[in-house]
C-alpha positions in Angstrom: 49.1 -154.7 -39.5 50.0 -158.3 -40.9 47.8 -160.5 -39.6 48.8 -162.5 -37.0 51.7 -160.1 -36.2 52.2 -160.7 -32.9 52.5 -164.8 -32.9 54.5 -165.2 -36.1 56.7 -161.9 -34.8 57.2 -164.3 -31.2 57.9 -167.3 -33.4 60.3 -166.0 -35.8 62.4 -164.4 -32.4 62.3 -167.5 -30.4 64.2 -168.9 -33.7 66.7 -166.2 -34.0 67.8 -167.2 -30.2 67.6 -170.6 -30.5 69.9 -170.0 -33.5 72.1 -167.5 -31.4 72.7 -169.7 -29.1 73.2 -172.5 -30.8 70.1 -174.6 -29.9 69.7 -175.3 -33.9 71.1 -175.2 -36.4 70.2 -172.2 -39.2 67.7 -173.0 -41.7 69.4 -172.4 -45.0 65.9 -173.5 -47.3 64.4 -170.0 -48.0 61.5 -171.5 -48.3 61.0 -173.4 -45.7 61.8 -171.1 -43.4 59.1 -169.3 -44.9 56.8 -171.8 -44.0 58.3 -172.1 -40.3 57.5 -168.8 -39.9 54.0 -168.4 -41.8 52.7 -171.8 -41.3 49.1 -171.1 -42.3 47.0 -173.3 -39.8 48.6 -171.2 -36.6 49.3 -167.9 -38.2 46.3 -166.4 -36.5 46.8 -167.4 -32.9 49.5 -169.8 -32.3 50.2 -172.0 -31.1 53.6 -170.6 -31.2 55.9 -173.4 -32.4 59.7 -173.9 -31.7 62.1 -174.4 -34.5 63.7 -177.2 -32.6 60.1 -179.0 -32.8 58.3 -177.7 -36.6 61.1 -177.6 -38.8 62.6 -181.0 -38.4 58.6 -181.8 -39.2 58.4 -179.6 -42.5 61.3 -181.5 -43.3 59.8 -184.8 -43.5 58.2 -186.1 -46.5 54.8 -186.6 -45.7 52.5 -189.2 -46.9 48.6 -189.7 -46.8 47.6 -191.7 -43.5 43.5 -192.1 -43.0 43.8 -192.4 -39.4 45.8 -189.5 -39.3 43.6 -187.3 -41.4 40.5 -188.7 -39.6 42.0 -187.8 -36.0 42.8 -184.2 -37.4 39.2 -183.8 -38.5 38.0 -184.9 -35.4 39.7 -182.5 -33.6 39.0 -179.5 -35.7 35.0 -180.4 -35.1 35.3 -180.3 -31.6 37.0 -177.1 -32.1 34.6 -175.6 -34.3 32.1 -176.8 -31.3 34.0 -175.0 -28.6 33.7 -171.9 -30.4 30.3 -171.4 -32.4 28.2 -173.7 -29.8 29.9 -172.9 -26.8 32.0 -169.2 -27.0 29.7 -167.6 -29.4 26.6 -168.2 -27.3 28.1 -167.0 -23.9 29.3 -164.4 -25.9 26.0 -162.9 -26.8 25.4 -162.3 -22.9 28.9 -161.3 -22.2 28.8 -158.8 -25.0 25.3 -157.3 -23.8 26.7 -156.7 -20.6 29.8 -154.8 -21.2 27.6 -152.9 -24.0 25.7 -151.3 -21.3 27.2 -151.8 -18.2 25.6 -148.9 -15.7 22.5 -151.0 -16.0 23.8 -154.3 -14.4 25.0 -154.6 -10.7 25.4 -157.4 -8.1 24.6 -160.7 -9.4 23.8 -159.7 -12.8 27.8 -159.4 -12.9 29.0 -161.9 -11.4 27.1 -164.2 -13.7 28.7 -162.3 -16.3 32.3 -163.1 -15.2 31.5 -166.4 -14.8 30.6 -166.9 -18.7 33.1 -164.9 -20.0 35.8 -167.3 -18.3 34.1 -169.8 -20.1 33.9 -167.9 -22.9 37.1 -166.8 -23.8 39.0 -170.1 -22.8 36.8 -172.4 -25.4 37.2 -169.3 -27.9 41.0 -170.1 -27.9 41.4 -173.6 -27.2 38.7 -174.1 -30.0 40.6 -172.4 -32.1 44.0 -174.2 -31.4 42.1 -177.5 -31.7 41.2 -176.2 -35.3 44.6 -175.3 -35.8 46.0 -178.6 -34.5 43.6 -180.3 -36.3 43.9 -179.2 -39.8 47.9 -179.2 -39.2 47.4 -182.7 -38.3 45.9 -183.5 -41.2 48.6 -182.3 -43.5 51.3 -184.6 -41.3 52.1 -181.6 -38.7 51.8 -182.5 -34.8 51.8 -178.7 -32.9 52.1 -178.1 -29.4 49.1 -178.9 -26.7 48.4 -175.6 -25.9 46.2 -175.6 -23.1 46.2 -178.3 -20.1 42.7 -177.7 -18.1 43.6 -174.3 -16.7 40.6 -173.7 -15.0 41.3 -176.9 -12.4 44.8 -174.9 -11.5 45.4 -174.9 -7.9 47.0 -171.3 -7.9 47.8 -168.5 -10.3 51.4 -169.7 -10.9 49.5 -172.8 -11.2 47.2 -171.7 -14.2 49.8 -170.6 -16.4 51.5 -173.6 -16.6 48.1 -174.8 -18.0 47.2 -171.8 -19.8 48.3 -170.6 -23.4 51.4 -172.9 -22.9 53.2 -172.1 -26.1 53.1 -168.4 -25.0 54.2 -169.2 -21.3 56.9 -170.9 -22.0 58.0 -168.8 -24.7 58.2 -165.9 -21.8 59.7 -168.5 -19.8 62.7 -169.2 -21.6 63.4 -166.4 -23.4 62.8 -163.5 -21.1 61.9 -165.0 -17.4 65.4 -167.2 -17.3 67.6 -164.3 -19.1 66.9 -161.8 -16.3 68.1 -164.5 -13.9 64.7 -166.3 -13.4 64.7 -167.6 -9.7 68.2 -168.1 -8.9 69.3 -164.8 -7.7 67.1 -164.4 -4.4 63.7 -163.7 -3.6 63.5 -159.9 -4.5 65.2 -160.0 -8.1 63.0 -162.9 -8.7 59.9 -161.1 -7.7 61.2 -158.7 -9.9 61.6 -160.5 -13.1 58.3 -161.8 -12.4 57.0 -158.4 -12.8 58.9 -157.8 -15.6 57.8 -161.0 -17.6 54.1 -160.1 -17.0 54.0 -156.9 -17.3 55.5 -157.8 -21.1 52.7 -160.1 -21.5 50.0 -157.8 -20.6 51.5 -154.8 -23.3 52.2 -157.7 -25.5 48.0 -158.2 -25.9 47.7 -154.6 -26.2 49.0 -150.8 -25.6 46.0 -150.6 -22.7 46.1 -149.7 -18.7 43.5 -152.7 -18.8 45.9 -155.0 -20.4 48.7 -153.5 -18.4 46.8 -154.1 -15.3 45.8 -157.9 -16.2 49.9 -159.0 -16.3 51.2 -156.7 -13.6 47.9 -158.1 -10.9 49.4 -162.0 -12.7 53.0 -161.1 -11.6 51.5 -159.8 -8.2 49.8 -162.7 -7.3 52.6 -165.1 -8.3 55.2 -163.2 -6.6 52.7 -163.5 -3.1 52.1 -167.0 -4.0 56.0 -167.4 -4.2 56.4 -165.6 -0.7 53.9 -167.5 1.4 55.0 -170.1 0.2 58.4 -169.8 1.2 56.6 -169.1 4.7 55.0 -171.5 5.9 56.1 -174.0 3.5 54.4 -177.4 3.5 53.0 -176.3 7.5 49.4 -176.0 6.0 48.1 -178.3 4.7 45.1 -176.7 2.3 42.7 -178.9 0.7 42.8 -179.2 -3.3 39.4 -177.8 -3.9 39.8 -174.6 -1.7 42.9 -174.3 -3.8 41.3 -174.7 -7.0 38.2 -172.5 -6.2 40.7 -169.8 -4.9 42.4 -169.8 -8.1 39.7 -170.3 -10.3 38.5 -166.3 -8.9 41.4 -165.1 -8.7 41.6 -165.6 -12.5 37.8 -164.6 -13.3 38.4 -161.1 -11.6 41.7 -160.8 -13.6 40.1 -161.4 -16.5 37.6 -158.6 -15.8 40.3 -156.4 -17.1 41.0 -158.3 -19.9 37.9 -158.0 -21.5 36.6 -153.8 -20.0 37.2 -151.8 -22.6 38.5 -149.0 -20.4 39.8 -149.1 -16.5 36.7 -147.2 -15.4 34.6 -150.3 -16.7 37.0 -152.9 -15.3 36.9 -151.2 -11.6 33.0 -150.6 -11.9 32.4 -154.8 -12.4 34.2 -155.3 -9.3 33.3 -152.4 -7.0 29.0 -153.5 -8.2 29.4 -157.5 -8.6 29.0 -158.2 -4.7 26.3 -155.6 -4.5 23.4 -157.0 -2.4 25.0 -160.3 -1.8 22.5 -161.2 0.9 20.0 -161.3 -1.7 22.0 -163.7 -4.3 20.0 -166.9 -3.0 16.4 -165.2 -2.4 14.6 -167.0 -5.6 12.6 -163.6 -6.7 16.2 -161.7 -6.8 17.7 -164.6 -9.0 15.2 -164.8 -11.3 14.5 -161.2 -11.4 18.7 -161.1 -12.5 18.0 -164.0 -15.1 15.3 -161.6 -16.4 17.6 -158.7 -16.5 20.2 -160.7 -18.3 17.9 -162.9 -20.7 15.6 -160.0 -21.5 13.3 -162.2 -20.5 14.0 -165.1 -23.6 13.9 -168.1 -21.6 15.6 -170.2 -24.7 18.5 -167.8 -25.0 18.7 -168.5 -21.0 17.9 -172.7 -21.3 20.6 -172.7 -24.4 23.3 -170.2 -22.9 23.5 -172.7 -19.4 23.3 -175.6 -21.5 26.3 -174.7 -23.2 27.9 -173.7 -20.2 27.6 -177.1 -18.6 28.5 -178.8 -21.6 32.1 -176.8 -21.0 32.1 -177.6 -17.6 31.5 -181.4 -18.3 33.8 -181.8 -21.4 36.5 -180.6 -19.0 35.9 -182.7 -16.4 35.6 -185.7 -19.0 39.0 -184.7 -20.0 40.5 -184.4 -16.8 39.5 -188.5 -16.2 40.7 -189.1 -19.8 37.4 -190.8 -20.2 36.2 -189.8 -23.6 39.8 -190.1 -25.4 39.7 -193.7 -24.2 36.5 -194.8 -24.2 35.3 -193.3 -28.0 36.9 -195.3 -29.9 36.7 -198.5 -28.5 32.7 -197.8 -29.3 31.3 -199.7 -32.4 31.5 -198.1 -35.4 28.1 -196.9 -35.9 28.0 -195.4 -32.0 31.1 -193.1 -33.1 29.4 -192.2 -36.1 25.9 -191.0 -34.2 27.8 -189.0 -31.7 29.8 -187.5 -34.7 26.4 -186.7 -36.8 25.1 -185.1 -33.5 28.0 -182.6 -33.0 27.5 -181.4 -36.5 24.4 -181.6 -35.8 24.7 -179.4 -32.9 26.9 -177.1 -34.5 24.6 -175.9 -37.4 21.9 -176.2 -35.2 23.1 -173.5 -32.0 25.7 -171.6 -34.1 25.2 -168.0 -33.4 24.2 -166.3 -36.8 26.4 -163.9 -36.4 29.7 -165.3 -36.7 32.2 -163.5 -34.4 36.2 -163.2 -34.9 38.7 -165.5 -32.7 39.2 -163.6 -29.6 43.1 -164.4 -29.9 43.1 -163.1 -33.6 43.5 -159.3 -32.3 46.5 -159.7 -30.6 
């Protein structure tokens, strides 16, 4: 297959409606429209971009701007960062796991959900980052595609924040077709369904995949109706909402990432196994054994990473590091620079993996 088929495919239809209903106009340039289409820095994994918002940009005549090329290169480090610091290191437990997964049971899996959450969201918004950034570079500005999904405060909630370009491309050119939420509660349960269901074959022709949009549209479609309930009677505090969605979304994901049902139901019957025990020191580091085999650096570097994800999100969600950088002296900016490439040749996994979001 092409590569990229799948986002290019999504981008290319998104323009023939936009055209059919005359959102824009035709592009009549053959080859720009070839660019639109094939535009190299997201032809792997999106972001998929409207023709409404990267032609008029292609367009343009485009001159060289340091503080534009510096911003893009920027962003592509911390991208690079995300994924071959971060991704590629949880990755080396999350793929160890799922290898050989009769041996693992209770908290040996849940641990193992937990990085691969982490895992697969700094895989793909490192790789839009690197995609952004390089665009931006050139003069291009693409899409945000990720809005700090994991502090969602439901699962309707998370895909407003999650692979955006994607959401709303469902959105608007399936979810509102079929009627969307103005024809009654059951038809819009319904198209719900429908919509996720789509997005689950659309990542592959697998019960596991199939099962990951259909339990998305389920849980939305409860969301919807409980809502409707008891309205704004109870009131629920933000961080049981956030913490409610935030597992609702790791166990979804357990599906995403099985390589058969069997495997995806045997995580969750065996994660809670012996739950009394989870907080008895002996069984913890017993499991930490288990799931290091016994390599206390791979162990120290793997929850270093993962707190570094944590705390670069909650950074971002207080805007603090996008507004306090650069109002550092120059030669502040440029140690904290030389220590992410620092860090990056330093704990990049040796064995350089694919993007996650490339296969689909």
């Amino acid at each position: 297959m092409p590569i990229g088929i799948s986002f290019y495919t999504l981008q290319v239809v998104g323009y023939l409606l936009d055209v059919y209903k005359d959102n824009i106009k035709p592009e009549k340039h053959l080859g720009r429209f070839a660019l639109f289409c094939a535009f190299f820095p997201q032809i792997n994994a999106g972001p998929i971009e409207r023709g409404s918002t990267l032609l008029p940009q292609l367009k343009k005549q485009h001159e060289f701007k340091y503080d534009q090329v510096a911003s893009g290169m920027k962003l592509f480090a911390f991208g690079l960062f995300k994924k071959m610091v971060i991704a590629d290191n949880l990755g080396l437990v999350v793929d160890r796991v799922f290898g050989s997964l009769p041996e693992y049971r209770g908290l040996s899996l849940v641990i193992t959900i937990l990085l691969y959450t982490w895992q697969i969201y700094m895989d793909f918004s490192g790789y839009t980052d690197m995609a952004r950034g390089t665009a931006q570079m050139v003069g291009i500005n693409l899409m945000e595609n990720f809005n700090l999904p994991y502090s969602a405060t439901s699962v309707r909630d998370f895909w407003r924040r999650w692979h955006i370009s994607f959401s709303s491309w469902l959105r608007d050119y399936i979810y509102y077709p079929l009627g969307g939420n103005r024809k009654g509660i059951v038809r819009t349960i319904l198209n719900t369904l429908i919509v996720f269901t789509i997005s689950g074959l659309w990542h592959g022709a697998a019960w596991t995949f199939v099962a990951w949009g259909v339990l998305h549209g389920i849980s939305i479609s409860l969301e919807r109706v409980i809502n409707k309930i008891i309205r704004s009677r109870i009131s629920v505090p933000k961080l049981i909402q956030v913490f409610y969605a935030y597992g609702m979304i790791s166990m979804f994901w357990v599906f995403f990432r099985a390589t058969s049902f069997q495997d995806a139901l045997y995580i969750l019957q065996n994660s809670f196994i012996g739950l009394k025990n989870f907080f008895i020191p002996s069984y913890l580091w017993a499991t930490l054994d288990q799931l290091f085999i016994f390599d206390k650096v791979e162990m120290i570097i793997t929850f270093g990473v993962l707190l570094i994800a944590v705390f670069m999100e909650l950074i971002r969600a207080q805007t603090l590091f996008s507004v306090t950088l650069p109002k550092q002296p120059a030669l502040i900016r440029l140690a904290f620079y030389a220590i992410l490439i620092f860090l990056i040749i330093q704990f990049r996994n040796s064995d350089i993996k694919a993007f996650i979001y490339t296969r689909f």
